[in-house]
Each structure stands twice: as structure tokens, then as C-alpha cells.
C-alpha positions in Angstrom: 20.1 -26.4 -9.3 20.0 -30.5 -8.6 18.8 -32.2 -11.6 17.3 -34.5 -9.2 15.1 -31.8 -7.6 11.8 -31.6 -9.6 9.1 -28.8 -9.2 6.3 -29.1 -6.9 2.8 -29.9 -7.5 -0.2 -27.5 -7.5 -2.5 -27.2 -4.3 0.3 -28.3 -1.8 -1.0 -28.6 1.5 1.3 -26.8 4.5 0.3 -29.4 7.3 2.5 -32.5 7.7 4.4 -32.1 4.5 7.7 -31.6 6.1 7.2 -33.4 9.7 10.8 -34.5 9.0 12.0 -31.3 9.8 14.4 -30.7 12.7 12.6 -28.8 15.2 15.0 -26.0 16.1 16.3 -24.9 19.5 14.2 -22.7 21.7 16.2 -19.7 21.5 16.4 -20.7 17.4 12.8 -19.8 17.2 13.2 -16.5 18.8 16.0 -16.1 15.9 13.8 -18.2 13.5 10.8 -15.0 14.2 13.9 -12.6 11.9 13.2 -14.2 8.7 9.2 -13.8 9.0 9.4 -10.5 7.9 12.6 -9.8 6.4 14.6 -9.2 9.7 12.0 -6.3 10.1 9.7 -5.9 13.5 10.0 -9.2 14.8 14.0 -8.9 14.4 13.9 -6.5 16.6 12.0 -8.0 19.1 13.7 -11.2 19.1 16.8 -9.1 19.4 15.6 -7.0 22.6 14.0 -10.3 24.2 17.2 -12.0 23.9 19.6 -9.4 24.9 16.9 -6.8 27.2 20.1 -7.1 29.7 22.0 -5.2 27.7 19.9 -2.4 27.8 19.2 -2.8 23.6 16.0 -0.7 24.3 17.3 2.3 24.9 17.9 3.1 21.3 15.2 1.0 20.1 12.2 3.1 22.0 14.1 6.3 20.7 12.3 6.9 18.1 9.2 4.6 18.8 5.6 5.9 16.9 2.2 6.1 17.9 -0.3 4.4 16.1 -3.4 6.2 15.3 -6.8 5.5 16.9 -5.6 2.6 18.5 -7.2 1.1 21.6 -4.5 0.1 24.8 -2.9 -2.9 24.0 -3.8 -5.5 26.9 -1.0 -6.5 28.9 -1.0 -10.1 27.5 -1.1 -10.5 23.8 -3.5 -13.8 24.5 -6.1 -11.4 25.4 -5.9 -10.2 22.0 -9.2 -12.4 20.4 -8.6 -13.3 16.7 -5.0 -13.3 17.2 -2.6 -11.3 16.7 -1.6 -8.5 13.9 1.6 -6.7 12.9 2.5 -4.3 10.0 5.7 -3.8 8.5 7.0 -1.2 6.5 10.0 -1.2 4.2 10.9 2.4 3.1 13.1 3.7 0.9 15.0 6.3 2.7 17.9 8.4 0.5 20.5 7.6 3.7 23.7 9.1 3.1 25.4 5.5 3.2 23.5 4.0 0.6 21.7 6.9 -1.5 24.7 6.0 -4.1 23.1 2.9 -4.8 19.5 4.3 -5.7 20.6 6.3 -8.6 18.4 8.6 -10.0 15.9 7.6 -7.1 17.9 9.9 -5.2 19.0 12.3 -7.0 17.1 15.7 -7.2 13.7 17.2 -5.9 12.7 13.6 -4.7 15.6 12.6 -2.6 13.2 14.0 0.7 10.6 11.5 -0.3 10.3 8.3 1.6 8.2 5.8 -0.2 6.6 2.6 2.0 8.0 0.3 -1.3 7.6 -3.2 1.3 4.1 -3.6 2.6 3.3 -6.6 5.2 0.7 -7.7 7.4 2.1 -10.8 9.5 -0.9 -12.6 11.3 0.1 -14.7 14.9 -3.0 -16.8 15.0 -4.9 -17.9 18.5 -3.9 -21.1 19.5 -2.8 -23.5 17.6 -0.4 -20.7 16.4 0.5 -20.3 13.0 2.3 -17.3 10.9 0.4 -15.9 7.6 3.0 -12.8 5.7 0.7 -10.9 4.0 1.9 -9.1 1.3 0.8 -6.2 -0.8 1.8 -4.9 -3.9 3.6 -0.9 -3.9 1.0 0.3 -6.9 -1.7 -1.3 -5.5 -4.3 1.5 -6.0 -6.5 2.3 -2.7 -8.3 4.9 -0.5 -6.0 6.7 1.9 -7.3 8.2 5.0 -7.0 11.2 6.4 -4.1 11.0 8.9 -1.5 13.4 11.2 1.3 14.1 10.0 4.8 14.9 11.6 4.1 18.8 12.3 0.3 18.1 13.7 -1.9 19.0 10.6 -4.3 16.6 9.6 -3.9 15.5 5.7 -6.8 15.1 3.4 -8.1 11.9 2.5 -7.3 10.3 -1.3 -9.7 8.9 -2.6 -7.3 7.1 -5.2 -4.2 6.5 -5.0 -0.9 4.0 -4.3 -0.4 2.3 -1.6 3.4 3.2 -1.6 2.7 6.8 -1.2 0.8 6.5 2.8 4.5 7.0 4.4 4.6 10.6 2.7 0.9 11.3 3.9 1.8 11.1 7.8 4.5 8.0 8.6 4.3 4.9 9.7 1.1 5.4 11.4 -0.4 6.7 8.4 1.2 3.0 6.2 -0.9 0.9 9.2 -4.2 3.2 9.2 -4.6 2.9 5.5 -4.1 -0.9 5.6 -5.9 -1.3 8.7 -9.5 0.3 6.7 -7.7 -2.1 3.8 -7.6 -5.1 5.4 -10.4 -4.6 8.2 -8.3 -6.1 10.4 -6.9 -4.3 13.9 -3.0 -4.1 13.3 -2.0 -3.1 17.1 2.3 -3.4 16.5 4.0 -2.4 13.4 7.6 -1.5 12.7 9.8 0.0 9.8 13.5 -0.6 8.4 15.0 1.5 5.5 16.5 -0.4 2.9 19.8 0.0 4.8 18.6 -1.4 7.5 18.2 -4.6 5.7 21.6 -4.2 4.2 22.8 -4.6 7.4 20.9 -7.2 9.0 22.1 -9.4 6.0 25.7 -8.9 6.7 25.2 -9.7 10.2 24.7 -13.2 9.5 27.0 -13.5 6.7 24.4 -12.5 3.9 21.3 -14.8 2.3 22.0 -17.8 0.1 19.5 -16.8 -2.7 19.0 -19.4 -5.4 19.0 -18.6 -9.2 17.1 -20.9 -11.8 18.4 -18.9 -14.4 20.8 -15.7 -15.2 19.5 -12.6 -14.0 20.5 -9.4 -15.8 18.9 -6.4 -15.1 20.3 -2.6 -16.1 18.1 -0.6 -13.7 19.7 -2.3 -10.2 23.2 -3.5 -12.0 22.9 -6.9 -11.3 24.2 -9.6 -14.0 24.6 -12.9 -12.3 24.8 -16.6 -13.4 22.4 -19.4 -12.5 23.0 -21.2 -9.4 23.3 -20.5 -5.3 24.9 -17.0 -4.8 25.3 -15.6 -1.3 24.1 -12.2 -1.1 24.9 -9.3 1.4 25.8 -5.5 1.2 24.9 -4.0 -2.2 24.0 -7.6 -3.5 21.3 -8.1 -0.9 19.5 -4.8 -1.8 20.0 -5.5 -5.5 18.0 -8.6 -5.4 15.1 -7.5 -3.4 14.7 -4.9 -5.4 14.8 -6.4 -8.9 12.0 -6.3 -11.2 12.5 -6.3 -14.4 15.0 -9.5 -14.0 12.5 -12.0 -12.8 9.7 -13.3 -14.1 7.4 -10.6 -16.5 9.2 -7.6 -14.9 6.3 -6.7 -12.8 5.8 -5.7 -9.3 3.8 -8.4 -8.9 6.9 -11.0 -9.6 9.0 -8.6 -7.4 7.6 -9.9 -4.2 7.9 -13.1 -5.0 11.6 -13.1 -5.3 11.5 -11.3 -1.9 9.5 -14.1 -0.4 12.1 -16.3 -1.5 14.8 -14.0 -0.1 12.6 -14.2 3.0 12.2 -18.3 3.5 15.9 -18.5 3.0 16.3 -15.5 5.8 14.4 -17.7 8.1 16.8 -20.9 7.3 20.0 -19.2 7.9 18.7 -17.6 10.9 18.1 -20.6 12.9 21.0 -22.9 11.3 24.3 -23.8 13.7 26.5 -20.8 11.8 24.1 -18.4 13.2 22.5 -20.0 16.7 26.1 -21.5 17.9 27.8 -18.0 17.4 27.2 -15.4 20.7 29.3 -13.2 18.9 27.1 -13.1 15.7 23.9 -13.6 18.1 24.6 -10.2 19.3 25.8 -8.5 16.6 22.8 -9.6 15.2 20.6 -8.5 18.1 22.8 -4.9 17.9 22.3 -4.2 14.3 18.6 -5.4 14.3 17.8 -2.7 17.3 19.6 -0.2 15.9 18.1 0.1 11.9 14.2 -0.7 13.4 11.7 1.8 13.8 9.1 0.3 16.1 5.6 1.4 17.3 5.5 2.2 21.1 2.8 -0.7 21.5 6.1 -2.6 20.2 8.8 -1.6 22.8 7.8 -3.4 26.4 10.4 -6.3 26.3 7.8 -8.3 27.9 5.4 -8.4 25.0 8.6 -8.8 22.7 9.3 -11.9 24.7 5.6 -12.7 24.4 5.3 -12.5 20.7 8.3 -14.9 20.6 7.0 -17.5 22.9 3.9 -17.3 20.5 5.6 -18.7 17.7 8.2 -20.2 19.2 6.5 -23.9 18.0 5.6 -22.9 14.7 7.0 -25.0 11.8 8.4 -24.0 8.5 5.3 -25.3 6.9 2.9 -23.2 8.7 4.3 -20.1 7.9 3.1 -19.1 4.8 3.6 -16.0 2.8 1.0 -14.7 0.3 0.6 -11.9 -1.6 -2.9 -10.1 -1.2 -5.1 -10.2 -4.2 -5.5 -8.1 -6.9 -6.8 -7.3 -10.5 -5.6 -4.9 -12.8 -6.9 -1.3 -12.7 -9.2 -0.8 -15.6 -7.8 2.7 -15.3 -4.3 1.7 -16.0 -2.6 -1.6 -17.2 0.4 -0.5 -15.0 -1.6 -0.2 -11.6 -3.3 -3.0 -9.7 -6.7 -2.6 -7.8 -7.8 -5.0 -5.1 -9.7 -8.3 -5.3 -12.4 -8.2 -3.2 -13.7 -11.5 -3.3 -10.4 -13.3 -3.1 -9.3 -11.2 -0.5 -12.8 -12.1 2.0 -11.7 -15.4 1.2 -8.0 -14.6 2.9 -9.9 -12.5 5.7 -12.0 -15.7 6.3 -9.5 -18.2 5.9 -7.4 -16.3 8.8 -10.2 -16.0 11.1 -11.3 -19.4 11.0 -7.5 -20.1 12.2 -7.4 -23.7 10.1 -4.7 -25.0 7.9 -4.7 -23.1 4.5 -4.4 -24.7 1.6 -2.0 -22.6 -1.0 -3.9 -23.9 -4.5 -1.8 -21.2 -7.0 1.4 -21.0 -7.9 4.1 -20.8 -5.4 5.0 -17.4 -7.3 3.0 -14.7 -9.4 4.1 -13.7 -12.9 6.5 -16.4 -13.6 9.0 -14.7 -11.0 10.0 -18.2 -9.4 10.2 -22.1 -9.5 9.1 -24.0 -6.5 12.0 -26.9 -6.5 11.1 -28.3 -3.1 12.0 -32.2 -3.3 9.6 -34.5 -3.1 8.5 -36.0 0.4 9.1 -39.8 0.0 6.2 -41.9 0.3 6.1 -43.6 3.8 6.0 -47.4 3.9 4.7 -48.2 6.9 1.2 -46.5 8.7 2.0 -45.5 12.4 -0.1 -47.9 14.6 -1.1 -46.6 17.9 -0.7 -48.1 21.1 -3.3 -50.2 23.0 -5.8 -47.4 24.6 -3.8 -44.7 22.5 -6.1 -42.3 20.4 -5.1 -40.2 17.5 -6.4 -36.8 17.1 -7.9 -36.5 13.2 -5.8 -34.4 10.9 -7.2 -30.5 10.9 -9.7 -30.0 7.4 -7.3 -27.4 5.2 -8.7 -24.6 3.9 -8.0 -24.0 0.2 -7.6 -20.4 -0.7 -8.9 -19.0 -4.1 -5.9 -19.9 -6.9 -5.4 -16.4 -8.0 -3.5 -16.1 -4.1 0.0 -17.1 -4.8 1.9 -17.9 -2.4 4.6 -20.6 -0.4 5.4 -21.6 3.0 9.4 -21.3 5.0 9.1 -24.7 4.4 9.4 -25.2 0.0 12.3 -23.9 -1.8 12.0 -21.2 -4.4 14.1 -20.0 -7.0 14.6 -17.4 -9.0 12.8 -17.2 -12.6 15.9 -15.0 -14.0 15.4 -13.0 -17.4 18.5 -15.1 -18.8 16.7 -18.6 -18.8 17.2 -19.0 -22.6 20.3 -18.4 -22.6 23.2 -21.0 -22.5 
């Protein structure tokens, strides 16, 4: 890390902090939609807009689930008041390629289970469009609904239980149910990728430069690295996004934010010149992205693909922002997490008001990262505007509660390692 590079300030607004920017290519903002959600739904859809000549959506609408209780999806996603919601699950499937690397996760009895371990709610707001990545932690403690499951029967409700275990109750339809009664917000698109599947998005694009404040060295996923920038892809990109007990306190909680860190730097690499000036990667990318996603059939028509990129094709780094829903701990168990109510109306609000937000915690939870994002020089001159020229005022930011941590693609994060007093 620079020793010039100093560590943000609190209560960082994500309007016109990063206006310098360079505004990417059109077709880099269908690429830039992969590293929203960890090269998850929107990969896909970027990937079968792009390429639909190709016939990519044969395979893609395979295996394409229906969501549960869900009204027709109007042609045009504009009609869609509130704007826009989709889910995305990241599972932990045992596949054959990479069970090797889950250990005693898949090993035994268990091996048939298939946890939803990644849980996000990405929000496309009505015009002006902006991106929110809601996040929410795998022991978050909640009700889970009665749903179907693969053979037809109807489950039984839990009254109490984690979040991480809806996949087993009746698929992916069951994951966006729950967090739809969750959340109280209509999810009408949502998509799932194994663990593999993000394995092999990475190494599509040459793997993720991840940055390390400190060491990391951590037993349970094998990984001892140095501080510094490491590029991770294969085993290394799995490792890292599934780290816990190396960053930060060794909580869940800490977890994500590492992954949102993997996630802003997915997003950079994704519309940079290696990636957007290579065909050959372009479609490989486009290939592998179609081929490891699991989408709902509300999610296969190319031409709402195609809209969902236009929606966001203008949407800058620092107006996509990634939280992680709020929570407390479970008076019933130090180890669980239960959610915040009141913080989480706050979110709910925030979103429908469809305003700047205002990120006033800490760019990670549980000491898991460091926001390093340089400092925006001061400008010396004020913009005068022409004779007859008016200037439309600045949109009011909305601060969300503190205990919502959180960063926009726009700041740079690193890695809180478990080695920081060492050397």
C-alpha cells in the first residue's frame, strides 16, 4: 500500500466525489453491470445481451426457475414503479471439480446439501438510476416461509432459523421468497452461481487484483499471504471470498466486507482496456458467465437483459454502493445475528425515496477492511456558468443510520489481514 494514500473520512458522500472519473465505453457498462454482483445475474445478462447472436441462451434458459407467487413481469422494466429488484444467490455446491477444496464441507452426510452462503438484493432505481448491493449476512436468523420444493410438496414454515438454509427448503425460489417477506420489497429477477462458477468467471478475465493491508493467514481456507496487491483467480479467488477468520474479528459480518472489496475491484477490471479491448476475452467471458448462471425465467428474454443494461449503463462508480443489511446480535446466541428493524426501514426508505445516500459508518464492519481511497484535491477555481446558463442544485443526500456499513465501486478497500502486527 502507497504511503501517500491515507484513509478516508467518516460520512463520505457518493455524489460528485469522483466526477474525475473516466466514463467508460458503452459496451464497458454492459461489462461494468459483472462486478455489481460478483459476476453473478447481471454477468449473465450482460453476457447474453452482448453475444444473443450467438445463441448463448440456449444453455442459459436450460435450467431457468420459476419464482414463486410472482405477478407477470411487464414487458418494459420502466413499467416496473419503485424501480427495479434482483436477488442473487451464491451457493455452495459440492461440484466434483472443486469439492476438493471445501474439505470437510464436503465430505460425508452433508456433501448433498447446498447452502445459499452469498445473499444479495441489487436495487436499479427509477430514473436518475442508481445501483444499491444489498447484502445480508448467512446466520442471519429469520422466518422462512412455507415454499415448493423440487418434487412438488409444500415445506413447512420456520419460524426461526438461518438465512443460509432457504436453498435447502425449496431452491432458489424459496432464497428470494424468504427475502422478499424480509425485505418487503418485490424481487421480480434473481439468479444463482456455485462457488465454481465464480472460479471461473475470475479466470476469465485474468483473476481480481485484491489488495492486502496486512498478512492474511488463515488455517480453515489455507491461505497465508503477504501484504500488498495479489492477483487472485482459481483456488486463490475462492479462498479469499471465503475467508473469515483472516480479516478483521473473524466474523461473518467482516466476511462480506472483504467480498465487497473483491466485488469493487471486479467491477474495475471488468470495464478496464485488458478486458473491453479483447473480443477474444469478451466472449470467453460472455461463454463462461452463461454457462455457470442459474437464472429465473423472468431473467432469460434477451430483450429485458439488454434492458437492465441500458438501465445502468450511465451509472457511476460512486453511485453504486454496497451495504450490508442491518443487524444486532441474537440475544439467543452471541454467534447468530437477528435483524435491525429500525435501521433497516431506514435502508427501505432511503431506496424508495431514490436520493443520494449518504454512507455515515465505516466503509467495512468488524474491522475486516481499510478504506485507502486518496483524497479528492481541493478544486481552485468555482465553475462559472455562461450568460443565460442555469445550474441545476446539487440533489440533498440522504444519510443512512451509522450502524449500515458500507462503500461505493468508487473508494478503494483493503484487506484488514489477521497478520497486521506482524513485521
Amino acid at each position: 500500500m502507497s504511503q501517500s494514500t491515507k484513509p478516508a473520512k467518516r460520512g463520505r458522500r457518493t455524489v460528485a466525489r469522483h466526477g474525475e472519473l473516466k466514463s467508460p465505453h458503452p459496451f464497458g457498462m454492459l461489462m461494468k453491470i459483472f462486478g455489481i454482483i460478483v459476476a453473478v445475474v447481471l454477468v449473465a445478462g450482460a453476457g447474453v445481451a452482448a453475444y444473443a447472436a450467438y445463441d448463448l441462451t440456449a444453455s442459459f434458459t436450460q435450467d431457468a426457475v420459476d419464482l414463486e407467487g410472482q405477478e407477470a413481469v411487464p414487458p418494459d422494466i420502466g413499467a416496473i414503479e419503485g424501480g427495479v429488484n434482483l436477488f442473487v444467490a451464491g451457493t455452495d455446491a459440492c461440484e466434483e471439480a472443486y469439492a476438493g477444496y471445501f474439505g470437510d464441507r464436503c465430505t460425508g452426510p452433508d456433501a448433498e446439501v447446498e447452502l445459499n452462503d452469498v445473499n444479495m438484493l441489487v436495487h436499479i432505481s427509477d430514473s436518475p438510476r442508481r445501483v444499491t448491493v444489498i447484502s445480508f449476512p448467512r446466520d442471519l436468523m429469520i422466518s422462512i416461509p412455507s415454499c415448493t420444493a423440487e418434487d412438488g410438496s409444500e415445506t413447512s414454515p420456520v419460524d426461526y432459523a438461518p438465512i443460509n438454509t432457504a436453498y435447502t427448503q425449496g431452491g432458489l425460489a424459496c432464497v428470494v421468497k424468504t427475502v422478499a417477506a424480509l425485505s418487503e420489497q418485490p424481487i421480480p429477477f434473481a439468479a444463482k452461481v456455485t462457488w465454481g462458477g465464480v472460479i471461473e468467471v475470475t479466470n476469465a478475465v485474468g483473476g481480481v487484483d485484491v489488495c492486502l493491508a496486512s498478512g492474511i493467514r488463515d488455517y480453515y481456507t489455507g491461505i497465508d499471504w503477504p501484504a500488498g496487491i495479489r492477483n487472485v483467480q482459481g483456488i486463490e479467488a475462492l479462498q479469499f471470498l471465503r475467508t473469515r477468520h483472516g480479516v478483521g474479528d473473524g466474523s461473518d459480518l467482516g466476511r462480506i466486507s472483504n467480498q465487497q472489496q473483491y466485488m469493487s475491484r471486479l467491477a474495475r477490471k471488468l470495464v478496464s482496456e485488458d478486458v473491453l479491448s479483447d473480443p477474444s476475452t469478451l466472449l470467453k467471458l460472455a461463454t463462461t458467465a452463461v454457462d455457470n448462471v442459474t437464472p429465473s425465467k423472468s431473467l432469460t428474454n434477451p430483450l429485458t437483459l439488454v434492458q437492465i443494461a441500458l438501465a445502468v449503463k450511465n451509472v457511476p462508480f460512486d453511485e453504486i454502493v454496497f451495504v450490508q443489511y442491518p443487524v444486532v446480535t441474537d440475544p439467543w446466541d452471541e454467534n447468530k445475528v437477528v435483524p435491525n428493524d429500525e435501521s433497516a426501514r431506514a435502508l427501505w426508505d432511503a431506496l424508495a425515496a431514490n436520493q443520494p445516500l449518504q454512507l455515515t459508518g465505516e466503509a467495512g464492519t468488524n474491522d475486516a477492511v481499510i478504506d485507502v481511497t486518496p483524497e479528492a484535491p481541493v478544486p481552485t477555481e468555482t465553475a462559472t456558468p455562461a450568460p443565460g446558463e442555469t445550474v441545476a442544485p446539487a440533489e440533498e443526500a440522504i444519510a443512512l443510520p451509522s450502524d449500515i456499513s458500507g462503500s461505493t465501486a468508487a473508494q478503494e478497500t483493503c484487506s484488514n489481514g489477521n497478520l497486521r502486527d506482524e513485521g
